[in-house]
DRENRONU-617259 format. One line per 2 residues: number of its first residue (from 1); for each residue x, y, z of N, C-alpha, C, O, CB. Coordinates in steps of 0.2 Angstrom, whole numbers, plus 5000, padded with zeros to 4 digits. Glycine has a CB too. Example, Ala and Ser with C-alpha at 12.3 -4.5 7.8 and 13.67 -1.06 7.14 Angstrom:
BEGIN
1> 5066/4972/5039/5062/4978/5039/5066/4984/5039/5071/4983/5042/5057/4978/5045; 5064/4989/5035/5068/4995/5036/5064/5000/5039/5067/5006/5040/5070/4997/5029 $
//
This chain:
BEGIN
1> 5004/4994/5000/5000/5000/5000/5004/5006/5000/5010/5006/5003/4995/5000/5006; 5001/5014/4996/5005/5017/4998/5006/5020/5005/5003/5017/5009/5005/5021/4995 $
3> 5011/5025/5006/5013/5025/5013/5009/5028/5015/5006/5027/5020/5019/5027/5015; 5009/5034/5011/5007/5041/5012/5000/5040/5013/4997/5041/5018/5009/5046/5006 $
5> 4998/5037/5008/4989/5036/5008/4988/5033/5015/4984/5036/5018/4985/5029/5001; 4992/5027/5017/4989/5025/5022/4989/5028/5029/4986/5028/5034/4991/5019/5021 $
7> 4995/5032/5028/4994/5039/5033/4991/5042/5034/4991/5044/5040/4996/5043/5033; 4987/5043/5030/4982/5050/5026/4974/5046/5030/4969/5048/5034/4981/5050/5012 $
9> 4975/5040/5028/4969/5035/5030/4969/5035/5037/4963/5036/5039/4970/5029/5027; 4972/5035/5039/4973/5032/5048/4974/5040/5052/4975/5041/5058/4983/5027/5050 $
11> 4973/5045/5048/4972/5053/5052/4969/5054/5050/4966/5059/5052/4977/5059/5054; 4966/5053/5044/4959/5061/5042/4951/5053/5041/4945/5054/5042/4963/5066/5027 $
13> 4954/5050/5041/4948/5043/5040/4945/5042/5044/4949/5038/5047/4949/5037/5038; 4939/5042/5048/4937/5041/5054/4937/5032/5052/4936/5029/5047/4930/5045/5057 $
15> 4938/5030/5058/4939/5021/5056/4933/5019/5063/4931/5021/5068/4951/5016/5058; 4930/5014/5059/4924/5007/5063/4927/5003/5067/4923/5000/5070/4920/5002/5057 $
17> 4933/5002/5068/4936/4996/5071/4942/4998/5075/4945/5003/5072/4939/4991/5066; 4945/4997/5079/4952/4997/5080/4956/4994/5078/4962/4996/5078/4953/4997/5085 $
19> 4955/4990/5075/4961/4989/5068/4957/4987/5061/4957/4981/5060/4968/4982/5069; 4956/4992/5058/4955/4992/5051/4960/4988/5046/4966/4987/5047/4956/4997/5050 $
21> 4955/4985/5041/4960/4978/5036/4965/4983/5032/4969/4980/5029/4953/4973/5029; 4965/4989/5031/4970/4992/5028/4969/4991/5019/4973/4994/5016/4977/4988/5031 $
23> 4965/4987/5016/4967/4985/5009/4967/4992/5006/4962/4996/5007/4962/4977/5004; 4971/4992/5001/4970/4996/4997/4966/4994/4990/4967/4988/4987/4976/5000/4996 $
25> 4960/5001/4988/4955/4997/4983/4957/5001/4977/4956/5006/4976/4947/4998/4985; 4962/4996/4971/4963/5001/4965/4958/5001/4958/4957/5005/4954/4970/4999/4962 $
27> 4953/4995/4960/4948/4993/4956/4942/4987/4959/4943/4984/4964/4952/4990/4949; 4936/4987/4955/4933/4982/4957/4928/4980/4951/4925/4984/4947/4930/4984/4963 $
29> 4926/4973/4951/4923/4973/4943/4920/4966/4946/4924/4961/4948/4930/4974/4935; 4913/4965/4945/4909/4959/4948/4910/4958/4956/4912/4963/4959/4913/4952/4944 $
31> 4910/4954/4957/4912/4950/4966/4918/4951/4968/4919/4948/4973/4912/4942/4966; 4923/4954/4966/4929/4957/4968/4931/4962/4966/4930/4965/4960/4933/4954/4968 $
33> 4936/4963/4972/4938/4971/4971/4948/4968/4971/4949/4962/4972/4933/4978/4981; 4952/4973/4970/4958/4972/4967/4961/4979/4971/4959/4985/4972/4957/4972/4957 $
35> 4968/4975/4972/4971/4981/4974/4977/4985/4969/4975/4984/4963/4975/4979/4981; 4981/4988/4970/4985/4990/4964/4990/4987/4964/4993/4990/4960/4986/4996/4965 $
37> 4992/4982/4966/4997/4976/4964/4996/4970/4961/5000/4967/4958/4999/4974/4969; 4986/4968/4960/4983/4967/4957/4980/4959/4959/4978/4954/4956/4986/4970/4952 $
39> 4982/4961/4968/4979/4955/4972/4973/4954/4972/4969/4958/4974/4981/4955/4978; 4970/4948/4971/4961/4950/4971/4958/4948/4977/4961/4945/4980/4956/4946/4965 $
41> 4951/4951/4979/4950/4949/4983/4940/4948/4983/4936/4951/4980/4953/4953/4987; 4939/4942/4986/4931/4941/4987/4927/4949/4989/4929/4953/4993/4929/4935/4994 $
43> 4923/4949/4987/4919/4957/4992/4913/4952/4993/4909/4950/4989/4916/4967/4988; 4913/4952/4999/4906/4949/5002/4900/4952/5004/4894/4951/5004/4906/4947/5007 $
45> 4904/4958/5006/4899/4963/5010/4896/4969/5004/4891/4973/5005/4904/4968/5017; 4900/4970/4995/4896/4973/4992/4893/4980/4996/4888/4982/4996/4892/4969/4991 $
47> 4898/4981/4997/4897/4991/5000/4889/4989/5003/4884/4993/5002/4896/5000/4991; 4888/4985/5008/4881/4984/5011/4877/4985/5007/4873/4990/5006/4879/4989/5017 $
49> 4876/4979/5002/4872/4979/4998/4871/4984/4994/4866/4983/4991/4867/4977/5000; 4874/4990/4992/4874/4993/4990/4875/4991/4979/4872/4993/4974/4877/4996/4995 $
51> 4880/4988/4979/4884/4985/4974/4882/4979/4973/4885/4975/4970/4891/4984/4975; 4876/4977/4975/4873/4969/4975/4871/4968/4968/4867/4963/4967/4865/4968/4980 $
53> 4874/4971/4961/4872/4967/4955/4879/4968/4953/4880/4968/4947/4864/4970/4950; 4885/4968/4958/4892/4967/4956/4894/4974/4954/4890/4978/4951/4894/4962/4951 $
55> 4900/4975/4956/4904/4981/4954/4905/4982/4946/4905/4977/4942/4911/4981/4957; 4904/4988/4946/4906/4991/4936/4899/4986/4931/4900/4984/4926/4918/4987/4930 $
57> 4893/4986/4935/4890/4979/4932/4889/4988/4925/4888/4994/4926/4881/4973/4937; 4888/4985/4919/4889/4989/4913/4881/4994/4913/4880/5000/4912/4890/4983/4905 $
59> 4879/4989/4914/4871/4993/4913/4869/4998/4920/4865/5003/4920/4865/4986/4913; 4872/4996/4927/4873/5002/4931/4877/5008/4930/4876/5014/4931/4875/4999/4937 $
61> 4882/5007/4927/4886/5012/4923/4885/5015/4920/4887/5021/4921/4890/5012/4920; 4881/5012/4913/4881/5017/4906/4873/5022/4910/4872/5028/4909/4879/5010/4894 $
63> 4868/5019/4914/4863/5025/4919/4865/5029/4923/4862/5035/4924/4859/5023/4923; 4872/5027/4926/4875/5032/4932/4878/5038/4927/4877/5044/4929/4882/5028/4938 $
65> 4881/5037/4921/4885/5041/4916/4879/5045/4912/4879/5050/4910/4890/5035/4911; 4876/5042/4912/4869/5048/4906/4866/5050/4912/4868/5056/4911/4861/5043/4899 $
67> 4863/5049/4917/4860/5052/4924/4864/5059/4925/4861/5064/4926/4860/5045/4932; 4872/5058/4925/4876/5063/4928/4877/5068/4920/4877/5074/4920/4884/5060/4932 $
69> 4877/5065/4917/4876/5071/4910/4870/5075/4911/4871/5081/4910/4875/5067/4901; 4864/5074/4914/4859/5077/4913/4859/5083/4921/4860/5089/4921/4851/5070/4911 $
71> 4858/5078/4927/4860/5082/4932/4858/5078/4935/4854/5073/4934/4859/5088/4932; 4863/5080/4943/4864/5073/4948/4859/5078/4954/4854/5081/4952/4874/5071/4951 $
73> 4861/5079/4961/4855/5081/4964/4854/5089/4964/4857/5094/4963/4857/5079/4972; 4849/5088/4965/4848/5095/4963/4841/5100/4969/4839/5105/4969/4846/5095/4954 $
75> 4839/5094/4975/4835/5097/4979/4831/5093/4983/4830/5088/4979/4831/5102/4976; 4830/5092/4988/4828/5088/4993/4823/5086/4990/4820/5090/4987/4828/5090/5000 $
77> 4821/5078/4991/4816/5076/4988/4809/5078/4988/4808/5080/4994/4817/5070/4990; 4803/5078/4986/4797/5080/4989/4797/5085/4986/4791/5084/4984/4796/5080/4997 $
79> 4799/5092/4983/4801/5097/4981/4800/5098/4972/4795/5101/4970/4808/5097/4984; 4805/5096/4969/4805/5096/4962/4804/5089/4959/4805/5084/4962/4812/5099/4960 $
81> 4801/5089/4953/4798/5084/4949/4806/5080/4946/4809/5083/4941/4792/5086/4944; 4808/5074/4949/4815/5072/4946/4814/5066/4943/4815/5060/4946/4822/5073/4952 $
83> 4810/5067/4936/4812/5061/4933/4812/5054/4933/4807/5050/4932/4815/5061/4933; 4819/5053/4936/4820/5046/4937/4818/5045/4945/4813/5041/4946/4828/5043/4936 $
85> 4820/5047/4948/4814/5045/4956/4808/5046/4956/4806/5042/4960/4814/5050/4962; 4803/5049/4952/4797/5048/4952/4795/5042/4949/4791/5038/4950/4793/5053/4950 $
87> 4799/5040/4943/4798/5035/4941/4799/5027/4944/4796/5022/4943/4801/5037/4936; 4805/5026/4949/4808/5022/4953/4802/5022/4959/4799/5017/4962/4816/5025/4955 $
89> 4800/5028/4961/4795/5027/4967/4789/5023/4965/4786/5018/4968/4792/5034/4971; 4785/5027/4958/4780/5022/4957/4781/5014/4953/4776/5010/4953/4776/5025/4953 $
91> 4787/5013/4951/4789/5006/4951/4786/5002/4959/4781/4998/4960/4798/5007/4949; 4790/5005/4963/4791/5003/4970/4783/5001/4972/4781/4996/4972/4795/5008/4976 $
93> 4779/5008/4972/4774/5005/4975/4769/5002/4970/4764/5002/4973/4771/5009/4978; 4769/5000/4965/4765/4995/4960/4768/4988/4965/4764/4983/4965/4767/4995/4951 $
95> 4774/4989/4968/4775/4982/4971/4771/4980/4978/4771/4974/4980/4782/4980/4972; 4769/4985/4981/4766/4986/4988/4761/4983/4988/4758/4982/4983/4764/4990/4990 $
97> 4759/4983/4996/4752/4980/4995/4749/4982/5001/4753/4982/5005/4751/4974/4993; 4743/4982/5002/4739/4987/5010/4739/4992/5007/4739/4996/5012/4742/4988/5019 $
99> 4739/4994/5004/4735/5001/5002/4743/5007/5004/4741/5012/5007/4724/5004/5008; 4749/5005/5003/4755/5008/5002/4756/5011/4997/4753/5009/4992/4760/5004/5002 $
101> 4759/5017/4996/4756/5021/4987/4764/5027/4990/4766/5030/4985/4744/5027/4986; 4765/5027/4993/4772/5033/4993/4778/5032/4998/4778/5032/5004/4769/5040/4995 $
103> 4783/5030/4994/4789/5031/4996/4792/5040/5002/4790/5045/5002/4792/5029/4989; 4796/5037/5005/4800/5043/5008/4807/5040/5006/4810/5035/5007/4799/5045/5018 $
105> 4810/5044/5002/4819/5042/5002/4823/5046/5006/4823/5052/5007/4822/5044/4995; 4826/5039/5008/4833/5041/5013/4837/5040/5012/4838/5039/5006/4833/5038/5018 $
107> 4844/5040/5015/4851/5040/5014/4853/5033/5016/4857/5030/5013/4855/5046/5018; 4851/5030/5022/4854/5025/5024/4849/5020/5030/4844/5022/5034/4860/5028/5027 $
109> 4851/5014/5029/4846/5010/5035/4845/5014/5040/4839/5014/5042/4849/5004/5038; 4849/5018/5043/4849/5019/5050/4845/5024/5048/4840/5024/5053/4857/5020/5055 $
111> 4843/5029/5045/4838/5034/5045/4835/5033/5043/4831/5038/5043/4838/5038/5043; 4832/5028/5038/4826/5026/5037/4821/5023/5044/4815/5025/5045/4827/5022/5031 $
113> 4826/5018/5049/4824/5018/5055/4822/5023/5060/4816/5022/5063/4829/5016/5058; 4826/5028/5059/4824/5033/5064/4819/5038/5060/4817/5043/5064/4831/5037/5068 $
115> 4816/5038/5052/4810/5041/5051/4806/5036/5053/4802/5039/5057/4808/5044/5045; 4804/5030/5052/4800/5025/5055/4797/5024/5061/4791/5023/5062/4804/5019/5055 $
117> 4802/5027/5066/4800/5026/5074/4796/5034/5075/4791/5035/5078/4808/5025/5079; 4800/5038/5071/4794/5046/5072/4789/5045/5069/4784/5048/5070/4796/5055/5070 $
119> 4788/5040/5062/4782/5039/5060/4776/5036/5063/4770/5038/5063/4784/5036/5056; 4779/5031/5067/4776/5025/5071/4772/5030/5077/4766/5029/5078/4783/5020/5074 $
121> 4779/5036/5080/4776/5037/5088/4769/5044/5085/4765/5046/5089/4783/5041/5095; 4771/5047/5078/4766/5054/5078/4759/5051/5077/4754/5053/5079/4768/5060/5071 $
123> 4760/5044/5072/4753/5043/5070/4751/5039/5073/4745/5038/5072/4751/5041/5065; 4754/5034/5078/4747/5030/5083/4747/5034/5090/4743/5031/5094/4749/5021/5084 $
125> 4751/5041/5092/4749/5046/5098/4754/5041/5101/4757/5045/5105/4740/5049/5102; 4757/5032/5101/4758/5031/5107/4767/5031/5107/4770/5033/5102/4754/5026/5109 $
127> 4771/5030/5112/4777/5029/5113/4781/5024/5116/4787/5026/5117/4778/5033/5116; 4780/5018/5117/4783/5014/5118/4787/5010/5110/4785/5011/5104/4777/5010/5122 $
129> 4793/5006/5112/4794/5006/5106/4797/4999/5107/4798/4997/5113/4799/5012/5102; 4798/4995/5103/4798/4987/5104/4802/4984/5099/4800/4982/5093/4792/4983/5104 $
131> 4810/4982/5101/4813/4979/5095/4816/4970/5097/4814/4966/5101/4821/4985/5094; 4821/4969/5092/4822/4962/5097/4829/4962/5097/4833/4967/5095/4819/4953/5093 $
133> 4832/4956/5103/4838/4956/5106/4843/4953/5098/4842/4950/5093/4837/4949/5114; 4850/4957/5103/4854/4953/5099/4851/4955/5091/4848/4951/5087/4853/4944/5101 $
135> 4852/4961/5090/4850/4963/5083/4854/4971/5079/4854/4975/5084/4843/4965/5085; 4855/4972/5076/4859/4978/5074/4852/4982/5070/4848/4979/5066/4867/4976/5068 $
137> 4851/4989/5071/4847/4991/5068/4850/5002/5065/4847/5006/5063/4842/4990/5073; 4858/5002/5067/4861/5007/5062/4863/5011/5073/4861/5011/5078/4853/5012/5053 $
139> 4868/5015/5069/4872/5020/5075/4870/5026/5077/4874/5029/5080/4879/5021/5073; 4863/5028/5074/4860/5036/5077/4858/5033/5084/4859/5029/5088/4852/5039/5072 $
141> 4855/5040/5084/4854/5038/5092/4847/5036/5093/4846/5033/5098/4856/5044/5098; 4843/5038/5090/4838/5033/5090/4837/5025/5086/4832/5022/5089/4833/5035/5088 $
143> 4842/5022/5080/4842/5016/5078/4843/5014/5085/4839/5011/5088/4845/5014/5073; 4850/5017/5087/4855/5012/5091/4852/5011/5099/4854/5007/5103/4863/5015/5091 $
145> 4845/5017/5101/4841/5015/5106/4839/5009/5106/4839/5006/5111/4837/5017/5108; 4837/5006/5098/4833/4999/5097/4838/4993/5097/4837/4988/5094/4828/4998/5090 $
147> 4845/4995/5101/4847/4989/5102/4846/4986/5108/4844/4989/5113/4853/4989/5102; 4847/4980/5108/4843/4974/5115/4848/4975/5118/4853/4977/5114/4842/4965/5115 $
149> 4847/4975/5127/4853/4975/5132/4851/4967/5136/4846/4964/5136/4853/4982/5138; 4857/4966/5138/4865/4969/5138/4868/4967/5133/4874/4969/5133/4869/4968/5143 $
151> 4868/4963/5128/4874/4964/5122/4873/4972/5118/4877/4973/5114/4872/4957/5114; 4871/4975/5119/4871/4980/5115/4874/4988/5118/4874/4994/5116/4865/4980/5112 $
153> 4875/4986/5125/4879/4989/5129/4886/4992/5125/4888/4998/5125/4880/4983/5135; 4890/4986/5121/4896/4989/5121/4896/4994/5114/4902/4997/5113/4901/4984/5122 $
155> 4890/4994/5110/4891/5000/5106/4887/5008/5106/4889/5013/5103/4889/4997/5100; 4881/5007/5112/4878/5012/5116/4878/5012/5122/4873/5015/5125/4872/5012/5116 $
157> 4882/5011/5126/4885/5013/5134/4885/5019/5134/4882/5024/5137/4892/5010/5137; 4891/5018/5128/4895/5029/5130/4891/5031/5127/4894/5035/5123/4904/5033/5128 $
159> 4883/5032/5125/4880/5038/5123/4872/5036/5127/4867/5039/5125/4880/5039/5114; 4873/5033/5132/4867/5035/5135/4866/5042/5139/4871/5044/5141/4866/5030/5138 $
161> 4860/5047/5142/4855/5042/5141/4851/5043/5132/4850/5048/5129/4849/5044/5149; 4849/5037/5130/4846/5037/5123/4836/5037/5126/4833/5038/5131/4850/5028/5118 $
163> 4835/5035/5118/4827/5037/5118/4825/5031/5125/4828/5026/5127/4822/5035/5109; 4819/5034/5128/4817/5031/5135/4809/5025/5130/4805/5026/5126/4815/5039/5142 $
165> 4809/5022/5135/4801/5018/5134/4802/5013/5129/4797/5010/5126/4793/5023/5131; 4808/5011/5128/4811/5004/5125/4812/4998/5126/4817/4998/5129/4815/5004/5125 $
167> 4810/4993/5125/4813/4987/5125/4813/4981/5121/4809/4980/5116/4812/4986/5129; 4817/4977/5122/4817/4971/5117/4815/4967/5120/4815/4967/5126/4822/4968/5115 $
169> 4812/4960/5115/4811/4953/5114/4816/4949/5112/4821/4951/5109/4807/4953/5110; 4815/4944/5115/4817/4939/5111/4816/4936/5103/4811/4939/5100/4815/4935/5114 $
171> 4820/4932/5100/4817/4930/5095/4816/4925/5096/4819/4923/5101/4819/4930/5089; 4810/4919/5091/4807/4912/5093/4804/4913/5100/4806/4908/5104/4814/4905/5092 $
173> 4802/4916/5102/4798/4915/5107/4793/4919/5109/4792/4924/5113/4800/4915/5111; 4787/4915/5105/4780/4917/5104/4777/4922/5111/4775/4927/5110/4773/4910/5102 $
175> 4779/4919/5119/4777/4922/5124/4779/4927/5124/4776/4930/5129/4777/4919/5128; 4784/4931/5121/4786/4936/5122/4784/4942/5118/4788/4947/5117/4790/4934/5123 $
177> 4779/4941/5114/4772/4943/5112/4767/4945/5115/4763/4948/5112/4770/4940/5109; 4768/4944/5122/4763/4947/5126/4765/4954/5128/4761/4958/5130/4762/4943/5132 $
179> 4772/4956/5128/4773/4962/5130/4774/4965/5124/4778/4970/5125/4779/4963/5135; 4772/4965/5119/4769/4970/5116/4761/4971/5117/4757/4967/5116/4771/4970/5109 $
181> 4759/4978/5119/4754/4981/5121/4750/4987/5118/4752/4990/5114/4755/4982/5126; 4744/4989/5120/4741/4995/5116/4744/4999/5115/4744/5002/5110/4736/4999/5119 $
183> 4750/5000/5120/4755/5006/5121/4762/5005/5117/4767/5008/5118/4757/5005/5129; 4761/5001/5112/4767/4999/5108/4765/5004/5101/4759/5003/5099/4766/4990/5107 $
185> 4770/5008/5099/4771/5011/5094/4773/5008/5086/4771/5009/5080/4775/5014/5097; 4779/5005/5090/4780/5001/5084/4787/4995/5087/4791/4996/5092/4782/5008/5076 $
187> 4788/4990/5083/4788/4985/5082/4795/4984/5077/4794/4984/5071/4781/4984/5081; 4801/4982/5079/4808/4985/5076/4809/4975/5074/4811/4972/5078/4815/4990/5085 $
189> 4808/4973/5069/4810/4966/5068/4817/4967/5064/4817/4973/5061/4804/4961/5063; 4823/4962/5063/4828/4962/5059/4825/4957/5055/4825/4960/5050/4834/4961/5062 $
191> 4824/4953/5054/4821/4947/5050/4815/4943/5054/4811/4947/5058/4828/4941/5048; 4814/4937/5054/4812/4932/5058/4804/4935/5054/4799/4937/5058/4815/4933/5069 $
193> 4803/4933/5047/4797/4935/5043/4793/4932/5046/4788/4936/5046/4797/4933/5036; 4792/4923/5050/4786/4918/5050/4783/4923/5055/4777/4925/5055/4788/4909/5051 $
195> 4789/4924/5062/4785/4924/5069/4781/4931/5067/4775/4931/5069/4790/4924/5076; 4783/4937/5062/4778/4943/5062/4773/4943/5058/4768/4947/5059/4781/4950/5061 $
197> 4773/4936/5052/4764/4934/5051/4762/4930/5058/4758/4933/5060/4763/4927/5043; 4763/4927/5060/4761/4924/5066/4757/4927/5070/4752/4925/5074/4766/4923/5069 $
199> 4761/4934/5070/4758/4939/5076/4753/4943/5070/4747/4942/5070/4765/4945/5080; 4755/4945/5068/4749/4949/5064/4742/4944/5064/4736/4946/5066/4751/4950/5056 $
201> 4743/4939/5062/4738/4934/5063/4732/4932/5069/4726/4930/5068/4742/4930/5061; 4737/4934/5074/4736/4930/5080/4737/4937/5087/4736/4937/5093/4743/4922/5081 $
203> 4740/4941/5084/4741/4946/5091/4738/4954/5090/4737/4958/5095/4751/4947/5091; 4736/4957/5082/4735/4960/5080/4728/4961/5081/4726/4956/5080/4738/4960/5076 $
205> 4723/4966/5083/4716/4966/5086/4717/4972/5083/4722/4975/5084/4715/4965/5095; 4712/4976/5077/4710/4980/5077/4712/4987/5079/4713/4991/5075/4706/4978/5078 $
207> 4712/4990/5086/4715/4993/5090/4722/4993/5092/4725/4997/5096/4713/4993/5094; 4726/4987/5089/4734/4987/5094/4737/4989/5089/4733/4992/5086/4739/4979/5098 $
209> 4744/4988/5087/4751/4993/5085/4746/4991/5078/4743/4987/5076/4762/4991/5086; 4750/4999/5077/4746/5000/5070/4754/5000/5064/4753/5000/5058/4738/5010/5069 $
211> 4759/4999/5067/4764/5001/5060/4771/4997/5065/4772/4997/5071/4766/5012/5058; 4775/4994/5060/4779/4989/5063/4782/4993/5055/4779/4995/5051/4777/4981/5066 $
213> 4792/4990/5057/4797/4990/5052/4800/4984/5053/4802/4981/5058/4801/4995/5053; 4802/4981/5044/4805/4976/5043/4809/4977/5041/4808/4981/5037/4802/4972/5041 $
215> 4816/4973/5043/4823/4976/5037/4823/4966/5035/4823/4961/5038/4833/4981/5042; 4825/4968/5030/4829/4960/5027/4833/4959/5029/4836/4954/5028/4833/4959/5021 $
//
């Protein structure tokens, strides 16, 4: 790696880990990415799914390249009529279903989480909020209240006190469906698809939580 770069990296780069993998990235094309000596390597993580149809895939390119000829952002969403987002949102909601018809675009999981949870508390009046253990749900300070304790102590310790009237569940354990209540806003699932038809099915009364979030 260069020296310099990696210098540059380790003082101006805020780093996720205390010891960062260091690779330097000179290219990436499909399922791996290549350094500049031209070592290759698997990418698994795909910029968090971001790159999930592979790096330089051709047809994401030649749209990112005509998209930026024409013009790239130009004003907070909701505001000016932009083309390809209106067209991408009504794609999206032809795929919905319950009477779902409008997207909100966001920047990242973790804020789409934390519009979710003010969505959750303005429109059902209530505040209780209900996620499950042993789960990652992004580093704001409201995703990261919807972490379960005590494993999640060691990424929200030093920024308590976080949002109040929280707590977790278990996963695989239907009785623990009882402590969600009238008073339940909303309903924070990482996966676990069967148990929240389950509940809907079986826990959902007309009057109880009216808005839950699912991430893949």
């Amino acid at each position: 790696m260069n020296t310099i770069l990696r210098k540059q990296f380790l003082a101006h780069v805020g780093q996720t880990s205390p010891s960062p993998m260091l690779v330097e990235v000179a290219r990436a094309e499909g399922s791996f990415f290549y350094t500049p000596e031209g070592k290759r390597y698997y990418d698994l993580v795909a910029g968090v799914s971001v790159s999930n149809v592979g790096h330089c895939n051709p047809a994401v390119v030649k749209a990112v390249q005509e998209q930026a000829a024409r013009y790239m952002h130009v004003m907070v969403y909701g505001e000016l009529v932009e083309t390809p987002q209106v067209e991408y949102a009504a794609k999206v909601a032809s795929l919905l279903s319950g009477g779902l018809s409008s997207l909100y675009f966001v920047n990242s999981g973790a804020e789409a989480v934390e519009g979710a949870l003010k969505l959750a508390k303005r429109y059902t009046g209530r505040t209780e909020l209900v996620s499950m253990r042993r789960a990652y749900h992004g580093s704001t300070h409201g995703s990261m209240s919807m972490m379960g304790a005590p494993e999640g102590e060691e990424w929200k310790g030093a920024f308590r006190p976080l949002l109040p009237d929280v707590q977790a569940i278990e996963f695989n354990d239907f009785g623990e469906l009882e402590r969600i209540t009238r008073r339940t806003a909303s309903l924070r699932l990482s996966s676990l698809y069967c148990l929240w038809e389950y509940f809907m099915e079986t826990y959902m009364p007309t009057a109880a939580p009216t808005e839950a979030m699912i991430a893949p």
